[in-house]
C-alpha positions in Angstrom: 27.5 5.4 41.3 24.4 6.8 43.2 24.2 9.8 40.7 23.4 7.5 37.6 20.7 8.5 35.6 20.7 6.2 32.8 21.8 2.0 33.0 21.7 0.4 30.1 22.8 -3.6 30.7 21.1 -5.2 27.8 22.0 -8.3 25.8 24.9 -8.4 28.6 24.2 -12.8 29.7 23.8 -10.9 33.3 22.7 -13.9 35.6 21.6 -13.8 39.6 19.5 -11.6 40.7 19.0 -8.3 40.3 21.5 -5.9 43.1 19.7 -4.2 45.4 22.2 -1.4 45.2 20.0 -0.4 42.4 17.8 1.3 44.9 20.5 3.5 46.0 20.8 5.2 43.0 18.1 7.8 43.7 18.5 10.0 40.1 18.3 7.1 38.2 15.6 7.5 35.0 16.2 4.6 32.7 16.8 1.0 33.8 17.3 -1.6 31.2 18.4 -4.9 31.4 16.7 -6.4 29.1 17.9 -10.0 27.0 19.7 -11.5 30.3 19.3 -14.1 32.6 18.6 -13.0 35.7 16.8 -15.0 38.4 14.7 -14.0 41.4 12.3 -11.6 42.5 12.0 -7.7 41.5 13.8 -5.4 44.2 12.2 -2.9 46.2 12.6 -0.1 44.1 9.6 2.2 45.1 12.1 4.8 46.4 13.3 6.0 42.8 11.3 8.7 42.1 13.0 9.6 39.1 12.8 6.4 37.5 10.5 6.7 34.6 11.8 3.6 32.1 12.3 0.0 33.3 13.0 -2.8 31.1 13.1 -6.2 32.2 12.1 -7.9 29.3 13.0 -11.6 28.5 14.4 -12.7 31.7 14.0 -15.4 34.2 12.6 -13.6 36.8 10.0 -15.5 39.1 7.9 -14.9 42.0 5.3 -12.4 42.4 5.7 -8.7 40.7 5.6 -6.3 43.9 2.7 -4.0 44.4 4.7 -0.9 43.8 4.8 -1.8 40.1 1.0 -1.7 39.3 0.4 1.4 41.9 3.2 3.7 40.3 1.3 6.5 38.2 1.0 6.4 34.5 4.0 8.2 33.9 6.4 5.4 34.8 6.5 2.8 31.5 7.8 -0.7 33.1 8.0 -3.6 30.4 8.8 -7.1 32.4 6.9 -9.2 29.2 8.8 -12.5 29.2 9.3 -14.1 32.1 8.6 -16.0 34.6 6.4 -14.9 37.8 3.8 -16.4 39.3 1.0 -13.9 39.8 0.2 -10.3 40.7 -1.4 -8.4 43.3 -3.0 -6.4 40.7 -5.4 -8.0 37.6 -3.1 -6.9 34.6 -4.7 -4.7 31.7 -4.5 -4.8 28.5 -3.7 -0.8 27.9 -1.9 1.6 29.6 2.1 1.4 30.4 2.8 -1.7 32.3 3.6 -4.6 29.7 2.8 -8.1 31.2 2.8 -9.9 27.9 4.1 -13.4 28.2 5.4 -12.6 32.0 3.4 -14.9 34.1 4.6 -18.7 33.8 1.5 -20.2 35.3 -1.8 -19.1 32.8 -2.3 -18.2 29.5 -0.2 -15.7 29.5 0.8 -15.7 25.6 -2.7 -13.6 25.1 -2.9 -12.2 29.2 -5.6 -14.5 29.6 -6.9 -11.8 32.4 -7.6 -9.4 29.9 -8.9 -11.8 26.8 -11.2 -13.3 28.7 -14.3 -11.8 28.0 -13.2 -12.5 24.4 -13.7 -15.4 24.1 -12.7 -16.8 20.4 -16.4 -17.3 18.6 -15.5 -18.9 15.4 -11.6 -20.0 13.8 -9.8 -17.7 11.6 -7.8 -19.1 8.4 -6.1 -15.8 7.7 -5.1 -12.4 8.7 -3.8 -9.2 6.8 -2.5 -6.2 8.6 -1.0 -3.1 7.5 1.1 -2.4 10.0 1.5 1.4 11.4 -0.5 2.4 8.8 -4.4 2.4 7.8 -7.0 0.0 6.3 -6.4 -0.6 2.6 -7.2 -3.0 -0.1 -4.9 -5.2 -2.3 -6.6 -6.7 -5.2 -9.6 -8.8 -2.9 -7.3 -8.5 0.3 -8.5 -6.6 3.3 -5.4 -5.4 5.1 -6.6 -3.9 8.8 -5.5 -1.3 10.4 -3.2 -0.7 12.8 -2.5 2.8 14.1 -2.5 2.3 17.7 0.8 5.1 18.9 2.0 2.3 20.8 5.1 3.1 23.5 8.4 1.9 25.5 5.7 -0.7 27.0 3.0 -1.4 26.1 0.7 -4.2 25.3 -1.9 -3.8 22.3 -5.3 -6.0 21.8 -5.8 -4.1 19.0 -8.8 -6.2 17.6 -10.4 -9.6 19.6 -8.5 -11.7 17.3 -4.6 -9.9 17.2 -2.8 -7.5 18.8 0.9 -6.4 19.7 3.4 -6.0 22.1 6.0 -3.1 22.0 9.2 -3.0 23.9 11.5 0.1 24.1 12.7 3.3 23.7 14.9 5.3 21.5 17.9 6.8 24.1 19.1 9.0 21.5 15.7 11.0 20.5 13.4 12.6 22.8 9.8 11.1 23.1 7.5 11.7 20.9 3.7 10.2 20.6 4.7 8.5 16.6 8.2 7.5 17.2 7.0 3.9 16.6 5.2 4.6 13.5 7.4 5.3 10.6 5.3 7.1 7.9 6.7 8.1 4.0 5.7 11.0 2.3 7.9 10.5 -0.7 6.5 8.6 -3.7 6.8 4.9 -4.0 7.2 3.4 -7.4 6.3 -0.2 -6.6 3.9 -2.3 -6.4 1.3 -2.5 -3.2 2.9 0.6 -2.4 0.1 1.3 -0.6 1.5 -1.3 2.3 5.1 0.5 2.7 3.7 4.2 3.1 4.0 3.5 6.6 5.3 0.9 9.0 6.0 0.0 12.9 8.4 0.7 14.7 10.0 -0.4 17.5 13.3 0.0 19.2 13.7 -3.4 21.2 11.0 -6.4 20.7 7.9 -6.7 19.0 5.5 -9.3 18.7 2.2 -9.5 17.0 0.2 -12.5 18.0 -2.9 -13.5 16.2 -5.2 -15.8 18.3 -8.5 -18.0 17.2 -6.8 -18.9 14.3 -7.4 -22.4 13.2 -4.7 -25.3 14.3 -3.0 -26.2 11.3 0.2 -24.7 8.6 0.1 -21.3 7.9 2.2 -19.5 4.9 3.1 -16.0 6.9 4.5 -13.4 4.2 6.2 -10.6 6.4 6.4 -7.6 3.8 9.6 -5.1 4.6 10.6 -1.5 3.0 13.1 0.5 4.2 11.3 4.0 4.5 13.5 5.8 7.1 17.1 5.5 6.0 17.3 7.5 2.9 19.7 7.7 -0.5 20.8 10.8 -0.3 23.0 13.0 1.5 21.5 14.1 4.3 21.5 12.9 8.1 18.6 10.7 7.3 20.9 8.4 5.1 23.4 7.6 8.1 22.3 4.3 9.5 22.2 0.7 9.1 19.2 -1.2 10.7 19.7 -4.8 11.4 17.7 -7.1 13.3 16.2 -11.0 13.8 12.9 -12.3 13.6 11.1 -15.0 15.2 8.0 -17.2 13.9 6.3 -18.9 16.9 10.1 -18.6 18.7 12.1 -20.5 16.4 14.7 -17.6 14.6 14.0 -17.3 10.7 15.8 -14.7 9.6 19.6 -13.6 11.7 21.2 -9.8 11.3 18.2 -9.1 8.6 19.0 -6.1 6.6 16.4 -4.3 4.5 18.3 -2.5 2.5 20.3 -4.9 1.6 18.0 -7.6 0.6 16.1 -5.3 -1.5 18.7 -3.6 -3.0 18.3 -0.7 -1.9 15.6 2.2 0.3 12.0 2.8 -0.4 12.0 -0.7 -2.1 9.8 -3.2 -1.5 10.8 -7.0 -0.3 8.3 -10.2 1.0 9.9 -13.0 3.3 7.9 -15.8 2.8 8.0 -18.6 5.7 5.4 -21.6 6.9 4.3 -21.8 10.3 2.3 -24.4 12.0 -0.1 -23.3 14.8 -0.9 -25.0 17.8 -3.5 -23.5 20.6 -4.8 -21.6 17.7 -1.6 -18.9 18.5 0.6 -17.1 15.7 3.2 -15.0 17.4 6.1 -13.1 15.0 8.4 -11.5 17.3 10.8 -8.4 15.7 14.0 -8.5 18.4 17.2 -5.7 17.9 19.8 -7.6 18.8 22.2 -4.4 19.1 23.8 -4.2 15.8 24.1 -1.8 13.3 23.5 2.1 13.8 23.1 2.7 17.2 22.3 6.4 17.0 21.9 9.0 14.4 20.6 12.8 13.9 17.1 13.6 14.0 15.5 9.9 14.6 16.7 6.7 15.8 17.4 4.3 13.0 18.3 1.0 14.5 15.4 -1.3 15.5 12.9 -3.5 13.6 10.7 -2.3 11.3 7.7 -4.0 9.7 5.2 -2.4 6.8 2.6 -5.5 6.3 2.1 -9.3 7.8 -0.5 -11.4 5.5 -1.6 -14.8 7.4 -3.0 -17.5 5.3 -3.7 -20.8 5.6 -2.4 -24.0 3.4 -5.3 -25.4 3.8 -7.7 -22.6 2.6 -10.8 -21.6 4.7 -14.1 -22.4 4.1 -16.0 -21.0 0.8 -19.7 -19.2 1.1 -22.7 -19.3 -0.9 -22.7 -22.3 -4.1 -19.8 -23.9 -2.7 -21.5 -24.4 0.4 -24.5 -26.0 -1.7 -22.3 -28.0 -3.7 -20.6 -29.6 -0.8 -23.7 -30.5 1.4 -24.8 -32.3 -1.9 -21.7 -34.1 -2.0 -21.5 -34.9 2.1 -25.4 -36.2 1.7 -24.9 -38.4 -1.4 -21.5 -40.1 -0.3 -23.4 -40.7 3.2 -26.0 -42.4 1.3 -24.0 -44.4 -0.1 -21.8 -45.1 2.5 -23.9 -45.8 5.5 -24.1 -49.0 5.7 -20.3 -48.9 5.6 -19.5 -46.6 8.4 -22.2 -48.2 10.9 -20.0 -51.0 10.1 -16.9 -49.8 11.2 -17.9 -47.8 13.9 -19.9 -51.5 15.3 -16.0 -52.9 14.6 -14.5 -50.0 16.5 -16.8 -50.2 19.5 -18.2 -46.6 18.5 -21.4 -48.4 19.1 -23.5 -51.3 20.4 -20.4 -52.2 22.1 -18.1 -50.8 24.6 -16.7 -47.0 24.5 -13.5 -47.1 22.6 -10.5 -45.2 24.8 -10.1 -42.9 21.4 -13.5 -41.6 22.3 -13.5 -42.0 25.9 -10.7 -39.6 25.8 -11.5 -37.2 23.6 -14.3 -36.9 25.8 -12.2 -35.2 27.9 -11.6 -31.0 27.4 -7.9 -31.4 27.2 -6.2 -28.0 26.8 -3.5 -29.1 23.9 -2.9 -29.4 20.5 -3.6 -32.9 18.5 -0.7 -34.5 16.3 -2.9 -37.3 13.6 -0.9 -40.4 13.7 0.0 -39.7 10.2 2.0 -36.7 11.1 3.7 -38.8 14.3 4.4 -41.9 12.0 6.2 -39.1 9.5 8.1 -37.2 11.8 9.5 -40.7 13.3 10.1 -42.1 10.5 7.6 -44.8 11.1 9.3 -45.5 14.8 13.0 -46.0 13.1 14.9 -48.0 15.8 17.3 -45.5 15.1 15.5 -42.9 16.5 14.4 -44.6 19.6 15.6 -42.9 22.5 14.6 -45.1 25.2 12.2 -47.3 26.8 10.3 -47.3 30.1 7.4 -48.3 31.9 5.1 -46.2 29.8 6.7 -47.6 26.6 9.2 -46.3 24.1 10.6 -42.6 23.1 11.4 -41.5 19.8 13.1 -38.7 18.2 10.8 -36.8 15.4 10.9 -33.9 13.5 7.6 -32.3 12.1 7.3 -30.5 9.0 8.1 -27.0 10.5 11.6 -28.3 11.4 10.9 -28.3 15.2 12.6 -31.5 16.9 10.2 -33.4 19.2 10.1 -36.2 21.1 7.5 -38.7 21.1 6.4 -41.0 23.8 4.7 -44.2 23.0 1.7 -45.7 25.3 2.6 -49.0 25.3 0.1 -51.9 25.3 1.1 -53.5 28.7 2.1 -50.5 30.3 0.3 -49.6 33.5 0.0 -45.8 32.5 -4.1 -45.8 31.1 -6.3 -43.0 30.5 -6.3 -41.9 33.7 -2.7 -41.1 33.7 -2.2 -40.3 30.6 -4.9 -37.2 30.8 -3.4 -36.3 34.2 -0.1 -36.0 32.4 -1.6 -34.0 29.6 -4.1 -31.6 31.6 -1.0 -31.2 34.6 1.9 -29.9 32.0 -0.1 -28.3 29.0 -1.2 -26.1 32.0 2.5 -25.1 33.4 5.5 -23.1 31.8 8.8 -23.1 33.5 12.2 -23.2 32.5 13.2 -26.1 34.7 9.2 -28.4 33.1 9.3 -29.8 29.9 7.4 -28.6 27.6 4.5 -30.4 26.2 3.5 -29.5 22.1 0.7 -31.7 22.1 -0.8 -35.4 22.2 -2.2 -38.0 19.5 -5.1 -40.2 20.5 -6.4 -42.2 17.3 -7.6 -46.1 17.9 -5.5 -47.7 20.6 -2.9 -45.1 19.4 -1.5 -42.5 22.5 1.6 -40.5 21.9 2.8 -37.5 24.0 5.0 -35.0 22.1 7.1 -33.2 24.2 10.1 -30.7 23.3 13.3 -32.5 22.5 16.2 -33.0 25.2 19.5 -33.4 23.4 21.0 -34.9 26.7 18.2 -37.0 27.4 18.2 -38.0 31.4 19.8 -37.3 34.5 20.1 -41.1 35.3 21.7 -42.1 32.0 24.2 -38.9 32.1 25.4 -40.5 35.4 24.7 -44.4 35.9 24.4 -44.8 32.0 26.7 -47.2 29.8 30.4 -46.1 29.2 29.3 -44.1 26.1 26.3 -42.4 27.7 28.4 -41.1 30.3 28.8 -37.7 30.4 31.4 -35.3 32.2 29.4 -33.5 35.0 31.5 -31.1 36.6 30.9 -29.4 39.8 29.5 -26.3 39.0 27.2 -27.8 36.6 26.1 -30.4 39.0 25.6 -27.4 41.3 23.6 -26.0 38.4 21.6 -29.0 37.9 20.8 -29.5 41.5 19.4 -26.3 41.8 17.4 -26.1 38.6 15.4 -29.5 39.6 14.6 -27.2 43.2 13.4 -24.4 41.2 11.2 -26.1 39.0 9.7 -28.0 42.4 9.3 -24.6 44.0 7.3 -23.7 41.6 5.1 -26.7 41.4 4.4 -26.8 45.1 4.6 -23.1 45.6 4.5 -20.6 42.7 1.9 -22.4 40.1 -1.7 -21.7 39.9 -2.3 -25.1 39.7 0.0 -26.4 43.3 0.6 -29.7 42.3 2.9 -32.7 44.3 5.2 -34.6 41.2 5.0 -38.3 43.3 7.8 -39.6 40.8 11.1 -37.5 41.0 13.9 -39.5 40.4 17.3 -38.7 38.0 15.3 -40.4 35.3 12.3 -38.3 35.5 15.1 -35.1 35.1 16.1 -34.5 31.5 19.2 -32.3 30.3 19.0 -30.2 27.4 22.2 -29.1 24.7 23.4 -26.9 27.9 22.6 -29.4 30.6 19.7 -27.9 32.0 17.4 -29.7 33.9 14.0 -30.0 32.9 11.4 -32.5 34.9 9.4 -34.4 33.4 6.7 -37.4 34.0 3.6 -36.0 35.3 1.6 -39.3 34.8 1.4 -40.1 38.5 1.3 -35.9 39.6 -1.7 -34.7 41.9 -3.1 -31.9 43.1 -2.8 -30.5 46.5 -5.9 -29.1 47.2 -4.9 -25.9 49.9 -8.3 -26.2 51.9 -6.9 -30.2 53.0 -3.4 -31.0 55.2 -3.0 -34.1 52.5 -4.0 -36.2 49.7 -5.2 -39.3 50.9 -4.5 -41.9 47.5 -3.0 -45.1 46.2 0.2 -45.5 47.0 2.1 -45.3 43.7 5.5 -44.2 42.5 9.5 -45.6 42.3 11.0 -47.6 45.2 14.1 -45.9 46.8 12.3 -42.1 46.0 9.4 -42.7 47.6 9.1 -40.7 51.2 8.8 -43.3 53.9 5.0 -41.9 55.6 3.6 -42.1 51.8 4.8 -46.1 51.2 3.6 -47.2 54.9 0.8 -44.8 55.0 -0.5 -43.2 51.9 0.0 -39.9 53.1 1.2 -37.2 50.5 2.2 -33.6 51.2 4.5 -31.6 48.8 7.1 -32.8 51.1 7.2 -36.0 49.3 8.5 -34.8 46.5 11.0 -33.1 48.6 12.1 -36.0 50.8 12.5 -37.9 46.2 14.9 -34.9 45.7 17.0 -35.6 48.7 17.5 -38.9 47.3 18.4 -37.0 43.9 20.6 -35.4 45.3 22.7 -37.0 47.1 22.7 -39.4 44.0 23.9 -36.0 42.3 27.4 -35.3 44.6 28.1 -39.2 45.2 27.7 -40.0 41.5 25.9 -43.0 41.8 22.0 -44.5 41.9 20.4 -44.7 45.2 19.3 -48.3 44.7 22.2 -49.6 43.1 25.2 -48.7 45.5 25.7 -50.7 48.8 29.5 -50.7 49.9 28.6 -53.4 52.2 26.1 -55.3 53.7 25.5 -53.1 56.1 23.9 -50.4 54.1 20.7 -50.8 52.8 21.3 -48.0 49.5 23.0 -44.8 49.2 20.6 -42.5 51.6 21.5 -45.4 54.4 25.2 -45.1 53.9 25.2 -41.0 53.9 23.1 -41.5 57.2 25.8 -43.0 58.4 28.6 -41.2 57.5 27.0 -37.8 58.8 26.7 -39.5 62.2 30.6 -40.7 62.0 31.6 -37.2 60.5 32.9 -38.6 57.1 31.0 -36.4 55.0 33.3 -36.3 52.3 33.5 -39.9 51.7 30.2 -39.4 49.0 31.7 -37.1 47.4 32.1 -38.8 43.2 35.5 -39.6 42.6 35.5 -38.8 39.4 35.6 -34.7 40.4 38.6 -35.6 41.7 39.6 -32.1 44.1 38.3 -30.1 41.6 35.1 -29.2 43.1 34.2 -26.5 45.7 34.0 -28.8 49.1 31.7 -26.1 50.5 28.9 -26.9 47.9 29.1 -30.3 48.1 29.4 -30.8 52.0 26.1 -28.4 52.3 24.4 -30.2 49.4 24.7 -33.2 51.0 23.7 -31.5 54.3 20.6 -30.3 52.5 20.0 -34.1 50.9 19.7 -35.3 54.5 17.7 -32.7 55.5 14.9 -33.3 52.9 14.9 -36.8 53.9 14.7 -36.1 57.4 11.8 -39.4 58.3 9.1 -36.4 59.4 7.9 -34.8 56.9 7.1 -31.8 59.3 10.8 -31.2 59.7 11.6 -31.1 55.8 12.3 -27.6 54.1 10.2 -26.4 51.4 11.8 -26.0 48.3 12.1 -22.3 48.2 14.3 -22.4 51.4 15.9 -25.4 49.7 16.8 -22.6 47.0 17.9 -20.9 49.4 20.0 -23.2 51.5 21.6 -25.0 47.9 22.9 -20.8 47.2 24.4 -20.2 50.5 21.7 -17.3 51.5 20.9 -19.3 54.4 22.5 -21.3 56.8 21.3 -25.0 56.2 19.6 -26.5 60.0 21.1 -29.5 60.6 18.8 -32.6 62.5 20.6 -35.5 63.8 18.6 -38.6 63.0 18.5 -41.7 64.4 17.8 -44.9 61.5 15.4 -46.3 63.2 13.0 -43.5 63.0 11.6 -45.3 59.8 10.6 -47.8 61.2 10.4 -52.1 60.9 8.1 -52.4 58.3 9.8 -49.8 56.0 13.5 -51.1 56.7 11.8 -55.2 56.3 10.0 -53.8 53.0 13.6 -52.1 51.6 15.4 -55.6 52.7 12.7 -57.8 51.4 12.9 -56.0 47.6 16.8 -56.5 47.7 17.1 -60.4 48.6 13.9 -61.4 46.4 14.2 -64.2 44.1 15.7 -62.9 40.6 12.5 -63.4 38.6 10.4 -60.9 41.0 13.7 -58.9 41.4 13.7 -58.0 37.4 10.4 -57.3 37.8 10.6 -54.6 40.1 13.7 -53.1 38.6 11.8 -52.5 35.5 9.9 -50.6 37.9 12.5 -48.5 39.2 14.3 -47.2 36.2 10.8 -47.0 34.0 8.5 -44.2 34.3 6.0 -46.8 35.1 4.5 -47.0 39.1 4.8 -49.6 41.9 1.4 -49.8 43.4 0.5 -50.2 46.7 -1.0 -54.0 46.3 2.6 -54.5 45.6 3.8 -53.4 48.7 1.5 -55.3 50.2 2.4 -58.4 48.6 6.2 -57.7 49.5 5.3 -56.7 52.9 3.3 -59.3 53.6 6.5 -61.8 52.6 8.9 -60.0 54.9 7.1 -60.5 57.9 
């Protein structure tokens, strides 16, 4: 259809790419395909002259966004804000008609960190007021600011240091005009405030206001609506319904919200009142048309959110001026008279001083880049550490289920006392994944360091890990079909591709294994475990570092040697999997005596030509024997002894989705050498009080270091 002007695909669960055939349609205008889930890079569509509107918004798209985008003129209005790439050619800006908001997956992107970062934020905020669309006013002692900026089909807003918008969108069945996203009423309003609902924003897709330097705790955020467009009477302007949701820091608060219908009626006025708690010092409200209701209508679009006035204010209250301030410093100066002699006692107790640094203060010395949970909230959410919301326990300690205040399901891993994981780790773990964002990472909310007290709080996997979905207990099996498997497989390369290739930040994992891999409700994988991560520095070949990590994952030149590429981690997720088709744990599987563990056995049967013989059982023939045969062709490839002849993980993408043919290495068992294949038969025949040891090891998060090895090493030979 080469003659199409307009494409509308939005809200469609589209996933892949996007076609290329796209560029053949040389009269093509408007391109939306917003609210998918397509994957992969932007296509070269520089040859589209015509095109004028292209909408791209919350996707999955990675990579890098091609030059053509930033070098178009100013007439083409491009909105790719929510997703996933990795950088741009181009420093984005903050105005104009190119909306990057929240597109890039490795910086600050929430407040386009390029353009906010000669703004830096000077003091906290505990409240904001804005009168959205419409001008500065004033409600009883309330200051609402103004917002009047004409906003557009794509365009990002820093309206003020401190807020600003995004807008997403146009309206197909109106032509353009500059206040088509301000709605403005020049009736008479008989309610109260009405000063608030003479106008309002408008917007025909997404909009988000985010507030930033605001102070991290709860916030009550009133969201004031009137319905000033849709009239009562009995003219074209009283066709329409306008439905839409609404998001408060991404979690949905109000589903199919209809104006008119919750205030009874047009040109009246209703608050929503919600609590929000901030973290990073962000606020983001996000407006989203889902597609129902009134689609078009005469004279003016009427579908699409609209919002007349936000008011921001915190539960805490902000600090007072003038006699308060007096009155406090009196009080703060009399109790510390008083209780002096008291704190210098506790603080000698604590270590604070004339002893040694406590590891509550040697870590908050660090500048960690997160938000900090009190033990309080932790001990709530938990339930004080109810057994029955224990998830699991690993080197590092235990993992608990919580849910804070705001609803939000977390988990919550424990530091235990013994484990091996000290400050060292557990800021690399911190600093490494509060500075990443990917689909296929787990998310980090924040960390609690009080006393001997460390807790990571991470976003909550419903499936919890790849291991225990496949080598669990009987009832924490689960049924992993083929195509999910597929799904899985691939998910754990793309989030590797982008740690070794498409972060700011390149970083090698050291400790991917199917625990480290965690499923969510729809059996996505997410990695997880940075403890033990490093950074690969580009100017040096490798890292040169203490050998630590998970026996049976570890690539063989990093356990002899200490020499770590990225190509570690892609000789672990060979292991993975392989572990992945055969159903079954690398270090727990030997048919016979001949095999050393699963990798050794699928050596072997790719030499006799028996491929098929890993494939799990339990898929019985209901599996695509393509796929599997050239998973486990790419398994053997990433574990290929030289690390020279192992793929990246972008042409492991690649390979895993059939785009390229996978090269296939003979090798010969031996390449590892004695002293691995002594140091692999040594850990299996050692007596069973050192053998429990070092399975603790193995299905923990904790490390095996390389004095161990030594030790083991030293015994085999």
């Amino acid at each position: 259809m080469t003659s199409m002007k307009r494409l509308m695909l939005r809200n469609c669960n589209l996933s892949g790419p996007i076609p290329a055939y796209i560029s053949a349609m040389t009269e093509l205008q408007i391109l939306d395909l917003s609210f998918n889930k397509l994957e992969g890079n932007i296509p070269d569509l520089s040859g589209l002259y015509s095109l004028k509107y292209m909408f791209l918004t919350n996707n999955l798209l990675s990579g890098h966004i091609p030059n053509w985008i930033p070098s178009r003129d100013s007439g083409f209005q491009i909105d790719v804000s929510y997703n996933n790439f990795s950088e741009i050619s181009m420093p984005p800006t903050c105005t104009g008609n190119q909306n990057y908001f929240r597109s890039f997956s490795g910086q600050d992107n929430s407040l386009l960190a390029e353009c906010m970062k000669n703004k830096p934020c000077l003091k906290e905020q505990h409240s904001l007021y804005i009168n959205c669309g419409g001008n500065a006013t004033t409600i009883g002692k309330i200051e609402y600011e103004e917002d009047q900026d004409p906003a557009g089909a794509a365009k990002f807003v820093s309206v003020r240091d401190t807020w600003g918008f995004s807008s997403s969108g146009n309206f197909w069945d109106v032509n353009s005009t500059s206040n088509q996203y301000k709605a403005t009423n020049v009736s008479i309003l008989r309610m109260n405030n009405s000063e608030l609902y003479m106008s309002a924003r408008l917007c025909p897709l997404s909009l988000t206001y985010y507030a930033r330097c605001l102070a991290n705790q709860n916030y009550t955020v009133k969201l004031h609506f009137a319905e000033i467009v849709i009239r009562n009477n009995r003219s074209f302007y009283s066709l329409g319904r306008r439905i839409f949701d609404v998001y408060i820091q991404e979690q949905l608060v109000l589903k199919d919200f209809n104006i008119e219908n919750v205030a009874q009626g047009v040109d009246r006025a209703t608050v929503m009142e919600f609590k929000a708690v901030v973290r990073n010092k962000v606020l983001q409200i996000r407006f989203h048309w889902a597609g129902k209701g009134t689609t078009a209508a005469p004279l003016r679009g009427t579908y699409g959110p609209l919002i007349s006035a936000i008011s921001v204010e915190s539960d805490f209250g902000r600090p007072k001026n003038g006699m308060m301030k007096i009155l406090t410093g009196l009080v703060v100066v009399v109790l510390a008279l008083f209780l002096f002699p008291m704190i210098v006692g506790i603080l000698w107790s604590k270590g604070y001083i004339g002893g040694k640094m406590s590891r509550e203060k040697e870590l908050k010395g660090f500048d960690l880049q997160t938000c900090f949970f009190t033990y309080k909230q932790i001990k709530a959410a938990t339930n004080n550490f109810d057994a029955a919301n224990k998830l699991g326990e690993g080197g590092f300690g235990s993992v608990y289920k919580g849910i804070l205040l705001d609803g939000t399901i977390i988990a919550v891993k424990k530091l235990s006392s013994r484990s091996k994981q000290g400050n060292r780790e557990f800021v690399t773990e911190i600093g490494m994944i509060s500075a990443l964002q990917h689909p296929n990472l787990v998310r980090l909310y924040g960390c609690c360091i009080e006393g001997n007290q460390l807790f990571l709080v991470y976003e909550y996997m419903e499936k919890n890990s790849l291991a225990r979905a496949m080598f669990g207990s009987d009832d924490q099996l689960l049924t992993l079909d083929w195509p999910t498997r597929q799904k899985i497989c691939v998910g754990i390369a793309r989030g590797l591709a982008f740690l070794h290739e498409e972060s700011t930040l390149k970083i090698v994992h050291r400790d991917i294994k199917s625990t480290n891999v965690l499923l969510d409700m729809d059996l996505n994988p997410k990695i997880s475990d940075f403890g033990l991560a490093r950074l690969d520095e580009e100017e040096d070949t490798h890292i040169s570092t203490q050998v630590a990590g998970t026996i049976g994952y570890m690539a063989p030149e990093y356990v002899l040697w200490g020499y770590l590429t990225n190509k570690a981690d892609v000789y672990s997720f060979g292991v993975v999997a392989l572990e992945i088709v055969a159903g079954k744990s690398n270090m727990k599987f030997r048919p016979s005596e001949k095999y050393v563990c699963l990798l050794d056995w699928a050596h072997v049967l790719q030499k006799t030509g028996n491929l098929m013989e890993l494939v799990d059982p339990k898929l019985g023939s209901e599996f695509n024997k393509e796929e599997a045969v050239r998973m486990i062709k790419v398994a053997l490839l990433c574990t290929n002894p030289s690390p020279a002849l192992r793929p990246n993980m972008s042409e492991v993408i690649s390979m895993l989705n059939g785009e390229t043919a996978v090269h296939e290495l003979g090798m010969d068992r031996s390449l590892y050498g004695s002293d691995f294949r002594a140091l692999t038969d040594q850990l299996l025949q050692q007596p069973e009080s050192l053998n429990t040891s070092l399975n603790a090891k193995w299905v923990g998060s904790s490390s095996i270091t390389n004095n161990d090895l030594y030790s083991i090493n030293k015994n085999s030979r």
